[in-house]
C-alpha positions as CSV (number, residue, x, y, z in Angstrom):
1,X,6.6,-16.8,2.5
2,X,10.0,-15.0,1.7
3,X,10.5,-16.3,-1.5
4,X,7.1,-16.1,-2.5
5,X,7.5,-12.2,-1.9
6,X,10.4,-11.8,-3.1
7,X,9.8,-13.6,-6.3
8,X,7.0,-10.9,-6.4
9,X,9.4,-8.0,-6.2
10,X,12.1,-9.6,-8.8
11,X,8.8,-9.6,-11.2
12,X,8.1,-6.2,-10.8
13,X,11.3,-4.5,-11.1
14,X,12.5,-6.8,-14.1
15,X,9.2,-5.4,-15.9
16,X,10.2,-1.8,-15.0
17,X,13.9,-2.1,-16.8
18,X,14.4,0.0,-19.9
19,X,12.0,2.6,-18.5
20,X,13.5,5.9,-18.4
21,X,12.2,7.1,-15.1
22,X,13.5,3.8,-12.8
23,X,16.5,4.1,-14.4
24,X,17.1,7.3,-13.3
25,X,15.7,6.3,-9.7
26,X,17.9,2.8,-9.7
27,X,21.0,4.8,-10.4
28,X,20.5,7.0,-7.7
29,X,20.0,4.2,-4.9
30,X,22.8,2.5,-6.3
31,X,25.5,5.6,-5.8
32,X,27.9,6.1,-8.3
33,X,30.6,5.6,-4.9
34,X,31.7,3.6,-2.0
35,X,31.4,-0.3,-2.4
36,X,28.3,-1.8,-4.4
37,X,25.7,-2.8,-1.8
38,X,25.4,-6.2,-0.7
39,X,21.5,-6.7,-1.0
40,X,19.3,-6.2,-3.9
41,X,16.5,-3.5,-4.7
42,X,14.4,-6.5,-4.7
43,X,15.9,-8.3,-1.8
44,X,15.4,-5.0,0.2
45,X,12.5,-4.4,-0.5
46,X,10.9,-8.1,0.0
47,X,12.6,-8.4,3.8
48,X,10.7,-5.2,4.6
49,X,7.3,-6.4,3.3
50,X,7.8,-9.7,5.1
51,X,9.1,-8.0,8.3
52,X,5.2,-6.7,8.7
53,X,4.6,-11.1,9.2
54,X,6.2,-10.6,12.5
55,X,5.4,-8.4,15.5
56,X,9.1,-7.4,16.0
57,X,8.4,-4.1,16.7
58,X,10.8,-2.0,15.0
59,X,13.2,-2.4,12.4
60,X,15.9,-3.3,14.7
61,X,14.8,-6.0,16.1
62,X,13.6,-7.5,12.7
63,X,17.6,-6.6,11.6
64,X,18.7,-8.9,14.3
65,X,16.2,-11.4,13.5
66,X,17.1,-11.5,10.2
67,X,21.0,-12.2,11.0
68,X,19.9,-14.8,13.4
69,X,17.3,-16.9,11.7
70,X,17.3,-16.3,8.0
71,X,21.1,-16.3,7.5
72,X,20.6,-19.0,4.7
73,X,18.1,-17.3,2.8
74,X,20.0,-13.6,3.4
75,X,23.5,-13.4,2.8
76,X,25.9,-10.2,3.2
77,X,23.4,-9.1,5.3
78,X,24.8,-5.1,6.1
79,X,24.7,-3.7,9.9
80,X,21.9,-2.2,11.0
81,X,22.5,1.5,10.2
82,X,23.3,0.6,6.8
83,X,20.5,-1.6,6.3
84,X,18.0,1.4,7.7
85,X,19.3,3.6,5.5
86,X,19.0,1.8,2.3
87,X,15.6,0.8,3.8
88,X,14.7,4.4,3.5
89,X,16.3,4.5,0.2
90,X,13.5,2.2,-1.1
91,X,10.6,4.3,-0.2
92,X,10.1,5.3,-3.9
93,X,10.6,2.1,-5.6
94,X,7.9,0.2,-2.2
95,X,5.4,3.5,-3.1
96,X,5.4,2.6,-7.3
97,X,5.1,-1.2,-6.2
98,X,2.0,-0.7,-4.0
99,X,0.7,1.7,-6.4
100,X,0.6,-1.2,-9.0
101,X,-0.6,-3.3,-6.6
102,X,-3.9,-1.2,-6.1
103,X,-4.2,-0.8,-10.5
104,X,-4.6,-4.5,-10.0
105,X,-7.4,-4.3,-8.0
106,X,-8.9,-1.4,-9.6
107,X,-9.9,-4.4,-12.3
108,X,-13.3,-5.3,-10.8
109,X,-13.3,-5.2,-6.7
110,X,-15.5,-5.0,-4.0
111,X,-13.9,-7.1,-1.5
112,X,-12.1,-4.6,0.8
113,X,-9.1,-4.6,-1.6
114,X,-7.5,-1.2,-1.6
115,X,-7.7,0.6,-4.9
116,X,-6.6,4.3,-3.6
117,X,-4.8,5.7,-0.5
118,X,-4.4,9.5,0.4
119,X,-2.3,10.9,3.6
120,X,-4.0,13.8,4.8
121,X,-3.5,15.8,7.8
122,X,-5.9,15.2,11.1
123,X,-7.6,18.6,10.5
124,X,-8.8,17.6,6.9
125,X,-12.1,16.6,6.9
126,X,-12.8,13.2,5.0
127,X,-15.5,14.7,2.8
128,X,-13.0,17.2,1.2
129,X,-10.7,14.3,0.1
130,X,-13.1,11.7,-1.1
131,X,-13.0,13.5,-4.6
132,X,-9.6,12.9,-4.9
133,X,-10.1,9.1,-3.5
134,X,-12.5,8.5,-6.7
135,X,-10.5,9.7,-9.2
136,X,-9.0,6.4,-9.7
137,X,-12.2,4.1,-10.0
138,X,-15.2,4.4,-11.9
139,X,-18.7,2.4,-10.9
140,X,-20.5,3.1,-7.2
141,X,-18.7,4.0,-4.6
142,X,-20.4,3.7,-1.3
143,X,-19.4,5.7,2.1
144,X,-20.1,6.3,5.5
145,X,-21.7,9.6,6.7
146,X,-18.2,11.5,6.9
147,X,-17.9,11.5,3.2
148,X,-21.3,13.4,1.9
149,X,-20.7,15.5,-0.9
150,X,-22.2,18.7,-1.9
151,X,-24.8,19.1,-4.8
152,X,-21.9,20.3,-7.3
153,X,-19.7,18.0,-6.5
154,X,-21.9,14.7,-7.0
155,X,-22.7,16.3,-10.1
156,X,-19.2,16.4,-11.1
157,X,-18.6,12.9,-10.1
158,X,-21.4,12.2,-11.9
159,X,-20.3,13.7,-15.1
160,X,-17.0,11.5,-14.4
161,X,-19.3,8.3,-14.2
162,X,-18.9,8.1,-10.7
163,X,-21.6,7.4,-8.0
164,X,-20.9,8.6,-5.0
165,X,-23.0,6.9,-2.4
166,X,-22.8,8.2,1.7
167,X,-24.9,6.6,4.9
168,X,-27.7,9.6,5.2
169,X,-27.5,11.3,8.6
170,X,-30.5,10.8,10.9
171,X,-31.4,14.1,10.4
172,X,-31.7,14.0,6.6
173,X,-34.9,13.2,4.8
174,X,-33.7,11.0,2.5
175,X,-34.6,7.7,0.7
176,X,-32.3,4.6,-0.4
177,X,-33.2,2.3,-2.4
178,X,-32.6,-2.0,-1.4
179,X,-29.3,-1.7,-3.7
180,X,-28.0,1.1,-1.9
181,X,-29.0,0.2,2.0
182,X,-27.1,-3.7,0.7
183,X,-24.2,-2.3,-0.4
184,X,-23.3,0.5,2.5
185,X,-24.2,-1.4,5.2
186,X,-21.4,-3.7,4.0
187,X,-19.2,-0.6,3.8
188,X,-17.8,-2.0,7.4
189,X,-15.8,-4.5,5.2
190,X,-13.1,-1.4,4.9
191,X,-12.7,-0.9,8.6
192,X,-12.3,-4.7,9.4
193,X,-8.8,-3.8,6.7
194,X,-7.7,-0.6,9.0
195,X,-8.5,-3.4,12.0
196,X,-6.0,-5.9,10.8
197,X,-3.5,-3.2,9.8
198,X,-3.3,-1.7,13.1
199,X,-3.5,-4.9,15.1
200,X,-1.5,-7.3,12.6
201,X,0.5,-5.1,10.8
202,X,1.5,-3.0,12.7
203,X,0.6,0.3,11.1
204,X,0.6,2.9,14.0
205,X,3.8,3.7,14.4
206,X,5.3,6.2,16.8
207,X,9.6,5.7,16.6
208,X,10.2,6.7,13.4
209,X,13.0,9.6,13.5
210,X,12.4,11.5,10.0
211,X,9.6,12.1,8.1
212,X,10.8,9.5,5.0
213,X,11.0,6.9,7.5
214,X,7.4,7.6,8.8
215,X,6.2,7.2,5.4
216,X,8.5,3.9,4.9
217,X,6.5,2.2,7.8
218,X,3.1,3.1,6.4
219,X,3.6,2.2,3.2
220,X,5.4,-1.3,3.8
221,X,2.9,-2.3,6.2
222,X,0.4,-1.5,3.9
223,X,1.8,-3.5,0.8
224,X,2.4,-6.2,3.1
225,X,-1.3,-6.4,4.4
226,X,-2.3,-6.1,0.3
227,X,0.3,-9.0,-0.4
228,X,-1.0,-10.9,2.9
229,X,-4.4,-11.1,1.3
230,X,-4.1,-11.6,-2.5
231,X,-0.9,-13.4,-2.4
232,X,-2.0,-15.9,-5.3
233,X,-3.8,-13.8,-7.4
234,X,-0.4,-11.1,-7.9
235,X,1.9,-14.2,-8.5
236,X,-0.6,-15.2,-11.4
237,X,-0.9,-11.6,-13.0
238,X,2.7,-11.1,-12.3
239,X,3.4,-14.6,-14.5
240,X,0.6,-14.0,-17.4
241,X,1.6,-10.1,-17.8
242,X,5.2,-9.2,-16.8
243,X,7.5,-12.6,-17.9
């Protein structure tokens, strides 16, 4: 599955060349000193997506995998401090690559796929971010209770052509109709994903030493769960649209 996710990566950035802004960004990880690396923005970033395949625990123990059972397919492989640091490096060019990930989806979805992802602190409460969550999609969008909106702000949403759809409390008198009582109680489908990403992909994470390398883990456990899933249908897109 390496190659198939790396081939995925060497897509991506080969479709971003000539554009200003990576430019800029790929000069920067690259360094203008010291030796030229020995791995590949797209080699990098494809062992830490596939790293989330394994329950290795942490990225040391992946490093040392790596050097003992993938030496044929990764050569030059740098020591670990190295490697963690250009890992960290990457966090900007894994954060564009998920993001494009999730405008694929965006095309017609409602299979769990993720189409939008805010961090927020624990103190935020999830209806003051699910504005922000819609501003990518257009359609229905169905929630549980957590997310009700005010008045104004439905009407907003609406004005945006977005339906915003929330599980009524018990206390609310309230009517749904048979489309709307389908279609949320299969809003479950999008915990079932945060269920496989804690459990299989290891998304909780609690050694990170810096905030970047907090962010690193989310976000390349993330991609790798999206990859995990729709596997087929990026290679397609990424052959039709980007060679």
């Amino acid at each position: 599955m390496y190659e198939q996710i790396y081939n995925l990566t060497n897509m991506f950035f080969k479709s971003l060349k000539g554009n200003l802004m990576y430019e800029f960004l790929i000069s920067k990880f690259n360094g203008k000193r010291g030796p030229q690396r020995k791995l590949s923005l797209e080699q990098i970033v494809a062992l830490n997506i596939y790293r989330f395949h394994f329950n290795t625990g942490d990225l040391k123990n992946y490093h040392k995998m790596i050097r003992e059972l993938m030496s044929d397919k990764v050569q030059n492989l740098p020591n670990y401090e190295n490697f963690m640091k250009v890992t960290n490096k990457s966090t900007v060019f894994i954060l564009a690559f998920m993001n494009f990930l999730m405008e694929m989806n965006r095309i017609c979805n409602e299979q769990g796929d993720f189409e939008n992802i805010i961090f927020s602190y624990a103190n935020i409460a999830d209806c003051k971010i699910a504005e922000k969550l819609a501003e990518v999609v257009k359609g229905t969008i169905f929630a549980d209770a957590g997310y009700l909106q005010k008045k104004d702000v439905l009407k907003q949403m609406e004005e945006k052509g977005i339906k915003f759809e929330a599980t009524p409390r018990k206390n609310m008198n309230r009517l749904m109709s048979r489309f709307e009582c389908y279609h949320i109680k299969h809003r479950s489908i999008i915990e079932s994903d945060w269920g496989t990403l804690k459990n299989n992909f290891q998304l909780e994470y609690h050694k990170a030493r810096s905030i970047v390398g907090m962010f690193r883990h989310f976000v390349y456990s993330i991609t790798a769960h999206m990859i995990n899933r729709n596997l087929d249908f990026y290679q397609n897109f990424f052959r039709l649209r980007l060679i």
